[in-house]
PDB file of N, CA, C and O in Angstrom:
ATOM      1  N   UNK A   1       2.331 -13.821  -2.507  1.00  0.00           N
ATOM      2  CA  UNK A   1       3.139 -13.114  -3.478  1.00  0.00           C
ATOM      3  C   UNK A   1       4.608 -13.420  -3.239  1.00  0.00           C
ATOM      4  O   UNK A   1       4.978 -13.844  -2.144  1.00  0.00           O
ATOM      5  N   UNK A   2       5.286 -13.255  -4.046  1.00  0.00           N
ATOM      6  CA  UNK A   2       7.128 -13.446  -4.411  1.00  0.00           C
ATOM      7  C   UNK A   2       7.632 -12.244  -3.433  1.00  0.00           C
ATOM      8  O   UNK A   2       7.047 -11.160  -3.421  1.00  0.00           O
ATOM      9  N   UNK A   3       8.528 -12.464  -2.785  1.00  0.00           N
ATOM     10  CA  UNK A   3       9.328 -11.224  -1.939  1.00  0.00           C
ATOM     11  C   UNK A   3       9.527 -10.090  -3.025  1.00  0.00           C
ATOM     12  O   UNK A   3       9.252  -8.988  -2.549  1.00  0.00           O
ATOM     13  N   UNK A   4       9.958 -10.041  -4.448  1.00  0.00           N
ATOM     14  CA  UNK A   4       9.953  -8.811  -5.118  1.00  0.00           C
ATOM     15  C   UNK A   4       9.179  -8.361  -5.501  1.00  0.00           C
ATOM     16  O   UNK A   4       9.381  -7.228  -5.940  1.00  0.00           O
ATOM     17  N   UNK A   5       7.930  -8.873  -5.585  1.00  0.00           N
ATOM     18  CA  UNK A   5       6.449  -8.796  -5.875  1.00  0.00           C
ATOM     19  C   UNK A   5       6.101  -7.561  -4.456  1.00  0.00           C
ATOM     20  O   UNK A   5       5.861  -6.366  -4.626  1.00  0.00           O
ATOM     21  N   UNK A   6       6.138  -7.960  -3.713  1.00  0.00           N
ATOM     22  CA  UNK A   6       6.013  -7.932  -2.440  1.00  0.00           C
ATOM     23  C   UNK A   6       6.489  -6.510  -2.071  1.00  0.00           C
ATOM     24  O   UNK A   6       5.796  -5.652  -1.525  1.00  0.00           O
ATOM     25  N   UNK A   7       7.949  -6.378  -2.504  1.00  0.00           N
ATOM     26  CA  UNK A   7       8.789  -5.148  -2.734  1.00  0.00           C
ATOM     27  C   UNK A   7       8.336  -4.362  -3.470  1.00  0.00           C
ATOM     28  O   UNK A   7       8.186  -3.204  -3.081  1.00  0.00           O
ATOM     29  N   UNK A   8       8.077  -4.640  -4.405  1.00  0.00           N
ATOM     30  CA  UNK A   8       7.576  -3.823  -5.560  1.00  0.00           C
ATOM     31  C   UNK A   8       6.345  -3.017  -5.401  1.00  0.00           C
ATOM     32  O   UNK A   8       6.329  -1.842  -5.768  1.00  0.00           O
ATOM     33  N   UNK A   9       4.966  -3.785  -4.691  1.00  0.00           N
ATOM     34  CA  UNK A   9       4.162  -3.107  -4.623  1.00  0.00           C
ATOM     35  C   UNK A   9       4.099  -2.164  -2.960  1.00  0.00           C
ATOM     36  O   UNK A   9       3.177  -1.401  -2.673  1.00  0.00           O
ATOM     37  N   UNK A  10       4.900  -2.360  -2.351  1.00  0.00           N
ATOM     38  CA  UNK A  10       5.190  -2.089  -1.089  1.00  0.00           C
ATOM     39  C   UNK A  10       5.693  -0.585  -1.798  1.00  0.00           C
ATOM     40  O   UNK A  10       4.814   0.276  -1.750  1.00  0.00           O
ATOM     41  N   UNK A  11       6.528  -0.313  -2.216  1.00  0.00           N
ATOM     42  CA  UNK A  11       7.276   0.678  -3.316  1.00  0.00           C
ATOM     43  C   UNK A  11       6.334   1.579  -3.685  1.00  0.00           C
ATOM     44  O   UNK A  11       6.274   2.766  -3.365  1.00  0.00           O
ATOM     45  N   UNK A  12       5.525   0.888  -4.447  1.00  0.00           N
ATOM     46  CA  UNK A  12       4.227   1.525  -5.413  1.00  0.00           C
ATOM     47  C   UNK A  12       3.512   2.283  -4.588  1.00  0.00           C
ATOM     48  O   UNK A  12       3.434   3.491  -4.812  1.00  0.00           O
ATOM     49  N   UNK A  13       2.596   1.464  -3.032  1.00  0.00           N
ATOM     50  CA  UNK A  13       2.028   2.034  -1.912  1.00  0.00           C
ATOM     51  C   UNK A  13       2.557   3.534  -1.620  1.00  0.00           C
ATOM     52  O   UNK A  13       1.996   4.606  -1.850  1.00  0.00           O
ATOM     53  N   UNK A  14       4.206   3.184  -0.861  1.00  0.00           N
ATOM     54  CA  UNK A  14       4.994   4.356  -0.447  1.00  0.00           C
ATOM     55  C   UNK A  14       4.620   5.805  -1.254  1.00  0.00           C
ATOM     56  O   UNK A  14       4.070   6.815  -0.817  1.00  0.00           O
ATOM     57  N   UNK A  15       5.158   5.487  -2.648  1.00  0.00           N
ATOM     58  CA  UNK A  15       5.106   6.513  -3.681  1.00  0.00           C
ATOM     59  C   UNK A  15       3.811   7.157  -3.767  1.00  0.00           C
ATOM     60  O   UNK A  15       3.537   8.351  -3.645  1.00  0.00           O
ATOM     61  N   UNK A  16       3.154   6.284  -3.969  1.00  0.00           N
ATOM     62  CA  UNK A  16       1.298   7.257  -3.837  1.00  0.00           C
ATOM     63  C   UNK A  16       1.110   7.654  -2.482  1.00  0.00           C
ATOM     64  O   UNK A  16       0.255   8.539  -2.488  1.00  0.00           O
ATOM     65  N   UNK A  17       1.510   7.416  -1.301  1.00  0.00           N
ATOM     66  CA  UNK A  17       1.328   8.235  -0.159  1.00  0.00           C
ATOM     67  C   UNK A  17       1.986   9.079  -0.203  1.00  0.00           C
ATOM     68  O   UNK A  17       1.517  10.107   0.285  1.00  0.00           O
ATOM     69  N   UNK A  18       3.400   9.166  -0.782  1.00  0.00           N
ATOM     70  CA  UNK A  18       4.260  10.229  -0.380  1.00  0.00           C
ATOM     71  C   UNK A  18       3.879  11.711  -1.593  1.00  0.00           C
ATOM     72  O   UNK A  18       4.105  12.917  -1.488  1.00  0.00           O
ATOM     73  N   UNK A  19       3.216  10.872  -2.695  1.00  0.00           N
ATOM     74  CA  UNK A  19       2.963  11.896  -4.286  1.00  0.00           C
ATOM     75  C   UNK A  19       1.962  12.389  -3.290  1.00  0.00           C
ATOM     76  O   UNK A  19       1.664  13.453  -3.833  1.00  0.00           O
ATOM     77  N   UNK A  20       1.109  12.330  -2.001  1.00  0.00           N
ATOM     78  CA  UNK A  20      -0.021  13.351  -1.528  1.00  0.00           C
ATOM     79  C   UNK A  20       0.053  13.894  -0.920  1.00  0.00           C
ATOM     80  O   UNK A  20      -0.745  14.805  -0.703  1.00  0.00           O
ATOM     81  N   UNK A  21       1.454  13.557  -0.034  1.00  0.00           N
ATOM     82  CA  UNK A  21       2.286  14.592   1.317  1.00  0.00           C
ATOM     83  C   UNK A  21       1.569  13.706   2.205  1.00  0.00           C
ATOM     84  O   UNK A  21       1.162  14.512   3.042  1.00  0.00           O
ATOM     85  N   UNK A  22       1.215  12.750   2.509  1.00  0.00           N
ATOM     86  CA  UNK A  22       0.533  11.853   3.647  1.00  0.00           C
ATOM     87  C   UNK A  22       1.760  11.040   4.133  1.00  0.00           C
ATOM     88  O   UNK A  22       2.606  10.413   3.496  1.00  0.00           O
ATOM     89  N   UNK A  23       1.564  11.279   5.679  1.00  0.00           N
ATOM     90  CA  UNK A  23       2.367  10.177   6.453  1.00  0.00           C
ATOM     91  C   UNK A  23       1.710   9.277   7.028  1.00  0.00           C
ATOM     92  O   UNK A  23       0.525   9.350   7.355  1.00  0.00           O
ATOM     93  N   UNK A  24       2.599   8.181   7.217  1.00  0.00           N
ATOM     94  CA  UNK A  24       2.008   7.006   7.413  1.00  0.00           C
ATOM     95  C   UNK A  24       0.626   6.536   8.723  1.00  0.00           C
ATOM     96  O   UNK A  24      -0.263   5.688   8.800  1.00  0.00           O
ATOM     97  N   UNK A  25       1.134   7.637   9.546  1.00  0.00           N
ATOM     98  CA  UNK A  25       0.013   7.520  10.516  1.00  0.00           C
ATOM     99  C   UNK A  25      -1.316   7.930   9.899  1.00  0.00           C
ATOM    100  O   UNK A  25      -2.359   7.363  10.225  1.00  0.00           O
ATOM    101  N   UNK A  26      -1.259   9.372   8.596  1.00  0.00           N
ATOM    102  CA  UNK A  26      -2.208   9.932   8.225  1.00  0.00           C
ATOM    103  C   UNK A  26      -3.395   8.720   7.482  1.00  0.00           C
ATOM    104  O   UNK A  26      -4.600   8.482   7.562  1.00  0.00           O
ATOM    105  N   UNK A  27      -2.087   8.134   6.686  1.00  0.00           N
ATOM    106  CA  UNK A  27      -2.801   7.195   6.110  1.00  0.00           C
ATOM    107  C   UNK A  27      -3.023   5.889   6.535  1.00  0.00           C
ATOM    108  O   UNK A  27      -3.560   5.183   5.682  1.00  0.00           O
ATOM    109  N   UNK A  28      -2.725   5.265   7.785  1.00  0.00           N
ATOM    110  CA  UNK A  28      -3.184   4.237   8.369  1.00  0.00           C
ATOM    111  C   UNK A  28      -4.770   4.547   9.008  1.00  0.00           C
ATOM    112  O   UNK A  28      -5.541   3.644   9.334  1.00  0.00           O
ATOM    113  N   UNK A  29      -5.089   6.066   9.114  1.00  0.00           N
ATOM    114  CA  UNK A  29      -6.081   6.234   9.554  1.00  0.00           C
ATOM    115  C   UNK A  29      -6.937   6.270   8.649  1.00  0.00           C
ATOM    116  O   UNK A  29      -8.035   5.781   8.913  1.00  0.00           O
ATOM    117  N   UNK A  30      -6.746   6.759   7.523  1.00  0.00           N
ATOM    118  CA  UNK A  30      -7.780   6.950   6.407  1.00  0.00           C
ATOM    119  C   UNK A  30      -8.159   5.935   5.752  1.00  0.00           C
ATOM    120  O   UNK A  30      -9.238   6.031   5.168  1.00  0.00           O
ATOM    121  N   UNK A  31      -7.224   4.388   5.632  1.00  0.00           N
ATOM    122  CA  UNK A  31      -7.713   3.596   5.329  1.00  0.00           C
ATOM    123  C   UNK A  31      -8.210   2.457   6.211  1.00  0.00           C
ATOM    124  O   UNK A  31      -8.784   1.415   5.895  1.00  0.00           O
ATOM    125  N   UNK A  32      -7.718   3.083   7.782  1.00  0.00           N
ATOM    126  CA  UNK A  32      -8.857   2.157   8.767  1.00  0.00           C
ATOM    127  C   UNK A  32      -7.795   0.858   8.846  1.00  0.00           C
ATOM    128  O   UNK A  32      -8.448  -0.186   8.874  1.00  0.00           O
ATOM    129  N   UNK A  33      -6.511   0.647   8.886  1.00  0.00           N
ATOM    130  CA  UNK A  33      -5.228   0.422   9.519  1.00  0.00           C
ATOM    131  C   UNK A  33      -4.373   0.828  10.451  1.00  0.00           C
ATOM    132  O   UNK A  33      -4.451   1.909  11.036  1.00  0.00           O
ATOM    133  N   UNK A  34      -3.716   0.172  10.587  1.00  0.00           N
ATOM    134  CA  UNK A  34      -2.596   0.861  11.829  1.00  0.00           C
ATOM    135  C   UNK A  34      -1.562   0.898  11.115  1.00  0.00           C
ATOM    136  O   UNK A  34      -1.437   0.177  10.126  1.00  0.00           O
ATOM    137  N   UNK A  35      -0.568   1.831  11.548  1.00  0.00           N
ATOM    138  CA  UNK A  35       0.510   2.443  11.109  1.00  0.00           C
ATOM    139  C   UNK A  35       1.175   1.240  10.980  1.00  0.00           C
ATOM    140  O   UNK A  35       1.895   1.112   9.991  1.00  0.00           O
ATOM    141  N   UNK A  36       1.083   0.278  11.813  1.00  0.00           N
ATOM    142  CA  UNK A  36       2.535  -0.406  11.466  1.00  0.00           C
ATOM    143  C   UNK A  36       2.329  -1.356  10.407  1.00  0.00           C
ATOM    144  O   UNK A  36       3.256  -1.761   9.707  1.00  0.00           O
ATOM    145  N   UNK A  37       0.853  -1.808  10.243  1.00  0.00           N
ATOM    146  CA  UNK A  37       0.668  -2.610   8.932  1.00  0.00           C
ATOM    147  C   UNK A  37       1.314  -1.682   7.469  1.00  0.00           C
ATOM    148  O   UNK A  37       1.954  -2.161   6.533  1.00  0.00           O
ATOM    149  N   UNK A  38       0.852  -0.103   7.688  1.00  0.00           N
ATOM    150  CA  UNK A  38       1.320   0.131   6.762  1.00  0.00           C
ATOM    151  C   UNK A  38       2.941   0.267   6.584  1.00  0.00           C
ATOM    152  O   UNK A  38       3.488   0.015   5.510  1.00  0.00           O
ATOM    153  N   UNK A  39       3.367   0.523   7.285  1.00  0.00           N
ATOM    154  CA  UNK A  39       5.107   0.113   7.110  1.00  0.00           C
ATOM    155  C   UNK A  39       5.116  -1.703   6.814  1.00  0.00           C
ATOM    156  O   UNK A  39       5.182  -2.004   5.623  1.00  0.00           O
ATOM    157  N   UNK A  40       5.098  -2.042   7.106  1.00  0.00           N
ATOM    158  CA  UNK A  40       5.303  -3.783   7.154  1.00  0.00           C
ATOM    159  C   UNK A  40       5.137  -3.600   5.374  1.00  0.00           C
ATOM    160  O   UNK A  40       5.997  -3.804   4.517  1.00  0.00           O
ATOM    161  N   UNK A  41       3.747  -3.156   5.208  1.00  0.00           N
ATOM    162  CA  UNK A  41       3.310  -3.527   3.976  1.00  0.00           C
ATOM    163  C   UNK A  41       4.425  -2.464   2.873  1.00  0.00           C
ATOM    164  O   UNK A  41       4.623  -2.722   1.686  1.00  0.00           O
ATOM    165  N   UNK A  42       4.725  -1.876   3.243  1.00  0.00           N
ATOM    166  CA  UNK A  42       5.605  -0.645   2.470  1.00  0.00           C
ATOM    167  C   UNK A  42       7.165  -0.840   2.576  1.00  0.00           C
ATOM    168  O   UNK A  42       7.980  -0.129   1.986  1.00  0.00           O
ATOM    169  N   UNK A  43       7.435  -1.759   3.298  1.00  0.00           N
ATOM    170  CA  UNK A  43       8.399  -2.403   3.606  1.00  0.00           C
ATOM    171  C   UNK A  43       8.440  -3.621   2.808  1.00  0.00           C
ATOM    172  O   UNK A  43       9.612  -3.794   2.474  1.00  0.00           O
ATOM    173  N   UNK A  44       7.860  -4.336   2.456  1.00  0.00           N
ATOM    174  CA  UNK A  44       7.694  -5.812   2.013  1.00  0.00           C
ATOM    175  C   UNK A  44       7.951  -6.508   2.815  1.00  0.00           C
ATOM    176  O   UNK A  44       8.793  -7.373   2.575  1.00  0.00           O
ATOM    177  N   UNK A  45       7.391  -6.437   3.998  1.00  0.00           N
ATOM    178  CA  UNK A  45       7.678  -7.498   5.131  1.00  0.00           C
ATOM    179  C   UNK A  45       6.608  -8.088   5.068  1.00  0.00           C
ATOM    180  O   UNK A  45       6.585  -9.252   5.468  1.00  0.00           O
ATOM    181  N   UNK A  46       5.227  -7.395   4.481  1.00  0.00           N
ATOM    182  CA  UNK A  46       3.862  -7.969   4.907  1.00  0.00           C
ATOM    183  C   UNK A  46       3.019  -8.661   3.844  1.00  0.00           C
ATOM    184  O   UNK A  46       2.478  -7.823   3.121  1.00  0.00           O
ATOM    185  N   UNK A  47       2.697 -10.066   3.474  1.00  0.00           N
ATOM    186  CA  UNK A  47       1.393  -9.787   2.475  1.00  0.00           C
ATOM    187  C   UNK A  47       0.123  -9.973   2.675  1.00  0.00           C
ATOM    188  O   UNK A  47      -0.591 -10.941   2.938  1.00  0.00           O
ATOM    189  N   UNK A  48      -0.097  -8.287   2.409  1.00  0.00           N
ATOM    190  CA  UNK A  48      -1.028  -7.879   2.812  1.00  0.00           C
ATOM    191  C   UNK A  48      -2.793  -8.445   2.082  1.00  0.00           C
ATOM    192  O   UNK A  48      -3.169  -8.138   0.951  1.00  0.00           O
ATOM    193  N   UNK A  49      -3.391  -9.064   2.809  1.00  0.00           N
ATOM    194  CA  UNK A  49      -4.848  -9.721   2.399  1.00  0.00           C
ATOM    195  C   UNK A  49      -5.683  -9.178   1.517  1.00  0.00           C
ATOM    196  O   UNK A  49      -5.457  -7.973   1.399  1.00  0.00           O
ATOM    197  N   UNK A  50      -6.607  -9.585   0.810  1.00  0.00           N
ATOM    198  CA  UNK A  50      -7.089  -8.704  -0.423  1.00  0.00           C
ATOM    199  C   UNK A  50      -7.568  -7.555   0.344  1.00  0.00           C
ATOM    200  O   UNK A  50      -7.221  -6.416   0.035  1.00  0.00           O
ATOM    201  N   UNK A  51      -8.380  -7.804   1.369  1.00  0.00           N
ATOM    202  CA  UNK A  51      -9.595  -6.877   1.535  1.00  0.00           C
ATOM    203  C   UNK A  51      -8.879  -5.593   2.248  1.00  0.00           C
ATOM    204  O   UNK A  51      -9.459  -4.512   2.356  1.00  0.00           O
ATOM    205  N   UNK A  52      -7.236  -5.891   2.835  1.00  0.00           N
ATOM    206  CA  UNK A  52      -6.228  -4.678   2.837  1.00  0.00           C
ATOM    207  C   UNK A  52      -6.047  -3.625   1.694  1.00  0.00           C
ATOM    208  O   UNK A  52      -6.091  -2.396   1.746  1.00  0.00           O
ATOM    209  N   UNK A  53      -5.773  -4.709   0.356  1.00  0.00           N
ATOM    210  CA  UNK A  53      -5.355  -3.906  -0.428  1.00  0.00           C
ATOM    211  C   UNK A  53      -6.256  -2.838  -1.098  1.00  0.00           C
ATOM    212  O   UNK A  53      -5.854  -1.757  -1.528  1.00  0.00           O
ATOM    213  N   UNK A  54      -7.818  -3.395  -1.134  1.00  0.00           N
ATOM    214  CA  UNK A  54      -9.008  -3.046  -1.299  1.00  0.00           C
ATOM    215  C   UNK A  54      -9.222  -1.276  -0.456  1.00  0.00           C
ATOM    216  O   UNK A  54      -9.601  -0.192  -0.901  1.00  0.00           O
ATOM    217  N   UNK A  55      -8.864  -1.631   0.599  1.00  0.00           N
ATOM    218  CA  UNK A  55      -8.597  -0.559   1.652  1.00  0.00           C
ATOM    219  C   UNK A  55      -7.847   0.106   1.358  1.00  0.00           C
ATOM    220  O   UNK A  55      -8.237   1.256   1.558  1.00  0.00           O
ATOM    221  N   UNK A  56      -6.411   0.056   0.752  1.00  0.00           N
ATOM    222  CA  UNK A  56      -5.646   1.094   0.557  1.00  0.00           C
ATOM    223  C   UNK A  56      -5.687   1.378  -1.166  1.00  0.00           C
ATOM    224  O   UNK A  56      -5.207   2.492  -1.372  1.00  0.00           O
ATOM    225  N   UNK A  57      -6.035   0.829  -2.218  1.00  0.00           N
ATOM    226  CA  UNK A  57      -6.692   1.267  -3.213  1.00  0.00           C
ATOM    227  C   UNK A  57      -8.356   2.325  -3.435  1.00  0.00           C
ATOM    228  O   UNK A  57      -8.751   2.965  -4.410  1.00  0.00           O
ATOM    229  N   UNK A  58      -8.813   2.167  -2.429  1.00  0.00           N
ATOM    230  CA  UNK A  58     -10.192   2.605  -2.055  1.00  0.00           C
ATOM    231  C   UNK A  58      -9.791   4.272  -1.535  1.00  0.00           C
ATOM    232  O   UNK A  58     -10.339   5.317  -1.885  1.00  0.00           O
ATOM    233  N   UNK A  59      -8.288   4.011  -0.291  1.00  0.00           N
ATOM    234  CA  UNK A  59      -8.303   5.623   0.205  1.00  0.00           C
ATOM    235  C   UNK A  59      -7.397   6.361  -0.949  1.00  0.00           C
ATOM    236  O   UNK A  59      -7.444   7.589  -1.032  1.00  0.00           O
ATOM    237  N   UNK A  60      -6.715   5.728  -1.683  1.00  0.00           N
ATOM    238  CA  UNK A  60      -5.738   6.604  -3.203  1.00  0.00           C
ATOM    239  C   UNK A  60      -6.796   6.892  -4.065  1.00  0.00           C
ATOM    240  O   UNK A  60      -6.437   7.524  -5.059  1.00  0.00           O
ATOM    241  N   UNK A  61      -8.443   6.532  -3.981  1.00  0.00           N
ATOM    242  CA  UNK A  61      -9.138   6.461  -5.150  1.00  0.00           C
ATOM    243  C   UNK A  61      -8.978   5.782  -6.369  1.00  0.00           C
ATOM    244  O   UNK A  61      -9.378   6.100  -7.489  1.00  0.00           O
ATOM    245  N   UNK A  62      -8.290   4.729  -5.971  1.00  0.00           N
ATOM    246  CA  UNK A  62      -8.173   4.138  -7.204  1.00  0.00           C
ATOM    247  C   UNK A  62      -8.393   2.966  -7.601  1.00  0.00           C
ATOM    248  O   UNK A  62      -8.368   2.594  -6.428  1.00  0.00           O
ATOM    249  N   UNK A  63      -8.668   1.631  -8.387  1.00  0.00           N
ATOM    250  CA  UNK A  63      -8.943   0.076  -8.870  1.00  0.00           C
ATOM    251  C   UNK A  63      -7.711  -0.314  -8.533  1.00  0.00           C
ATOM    252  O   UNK A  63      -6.628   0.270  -8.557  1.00  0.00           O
ATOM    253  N   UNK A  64      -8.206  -1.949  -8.051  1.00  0.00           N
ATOM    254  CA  UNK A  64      -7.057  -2.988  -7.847  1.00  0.00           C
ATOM    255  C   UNK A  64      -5.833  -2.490  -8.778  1.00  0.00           C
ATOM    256  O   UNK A  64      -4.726  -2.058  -8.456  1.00  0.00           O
ATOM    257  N   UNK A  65      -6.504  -2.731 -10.235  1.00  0.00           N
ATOM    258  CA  UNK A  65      -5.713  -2.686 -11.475  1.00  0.00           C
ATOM    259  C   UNK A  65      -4.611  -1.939 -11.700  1.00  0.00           C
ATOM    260  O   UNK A  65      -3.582  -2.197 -12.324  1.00  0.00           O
ATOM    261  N   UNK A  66      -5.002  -0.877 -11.048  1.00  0.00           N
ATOM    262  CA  UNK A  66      -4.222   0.784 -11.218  1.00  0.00           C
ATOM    263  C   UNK A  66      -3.087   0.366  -9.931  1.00  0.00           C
ATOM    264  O   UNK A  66      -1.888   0.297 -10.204  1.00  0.00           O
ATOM    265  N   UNK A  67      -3.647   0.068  -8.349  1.00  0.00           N
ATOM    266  CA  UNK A  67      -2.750  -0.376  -7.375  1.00  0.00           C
ATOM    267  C   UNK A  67      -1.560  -1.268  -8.210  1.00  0.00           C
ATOM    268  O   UNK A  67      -0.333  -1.369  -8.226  1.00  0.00           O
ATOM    269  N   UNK A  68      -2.483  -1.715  -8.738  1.00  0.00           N
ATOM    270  CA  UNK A  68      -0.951  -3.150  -9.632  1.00  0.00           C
ATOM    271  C   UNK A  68      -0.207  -2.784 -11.097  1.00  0.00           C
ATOM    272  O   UNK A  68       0.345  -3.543 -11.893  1.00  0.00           O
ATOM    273  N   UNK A  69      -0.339  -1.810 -11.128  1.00  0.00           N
ATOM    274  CA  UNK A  69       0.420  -1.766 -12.231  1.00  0.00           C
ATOM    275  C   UNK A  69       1.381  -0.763 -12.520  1.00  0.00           C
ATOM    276  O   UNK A  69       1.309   0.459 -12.654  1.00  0.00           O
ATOM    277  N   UNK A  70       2.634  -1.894 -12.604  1.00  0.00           N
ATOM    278  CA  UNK A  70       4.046  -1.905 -12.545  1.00  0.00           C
ATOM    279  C   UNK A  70       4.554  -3.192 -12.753  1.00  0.00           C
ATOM    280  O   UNK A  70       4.314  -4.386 -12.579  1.00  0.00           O
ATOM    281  N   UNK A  71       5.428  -2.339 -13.240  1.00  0.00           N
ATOM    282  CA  UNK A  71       6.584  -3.937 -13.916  1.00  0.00           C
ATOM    283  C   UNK A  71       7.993  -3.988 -13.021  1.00  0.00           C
ATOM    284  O   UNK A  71       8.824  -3.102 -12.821  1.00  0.00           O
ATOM    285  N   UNK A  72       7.929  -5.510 -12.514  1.00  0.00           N
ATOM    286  CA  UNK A  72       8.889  -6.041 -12.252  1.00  0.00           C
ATOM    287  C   UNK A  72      10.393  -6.269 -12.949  1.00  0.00           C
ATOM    288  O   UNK A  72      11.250  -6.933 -12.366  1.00  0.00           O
TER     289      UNK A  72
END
């Protein structure tokens, strides 16, 4: 992915953890990560592998589709 790509959905992540009151440790556990992937990834430092994103779309309850959508 593009570094603003990257940013962007890193952004998106943050916001749905934070819209549930979950901190990052809470949710590195629930989706079976470690905390610091999820900063990296919430950061846009990281791009993160499908079967990550799968993982953190899976603990929000929600489709790839829904994880991705937002406009650049």
């Amino acid at each position: 992915m593009k570094h603003d790509e990257l940013l962007t959905l890193g952004h998106k992540i943050r916001l749905e953890r934070m819209k549930r009151n979950i901190s990052q440790e809470e949710f590195a556990e629930l989706a079976g990560l470690s905390r610091r992937s999820i900063s990296c990834i919430e950061c846009g430092v990281s791009d993160p592998r499908y079967t990550t994103l799968l993982q953190i779309a899976r603990t929000f309850n929600m489709n790839m589709a829904e994880l991705f959508s937002f406009k650049l």
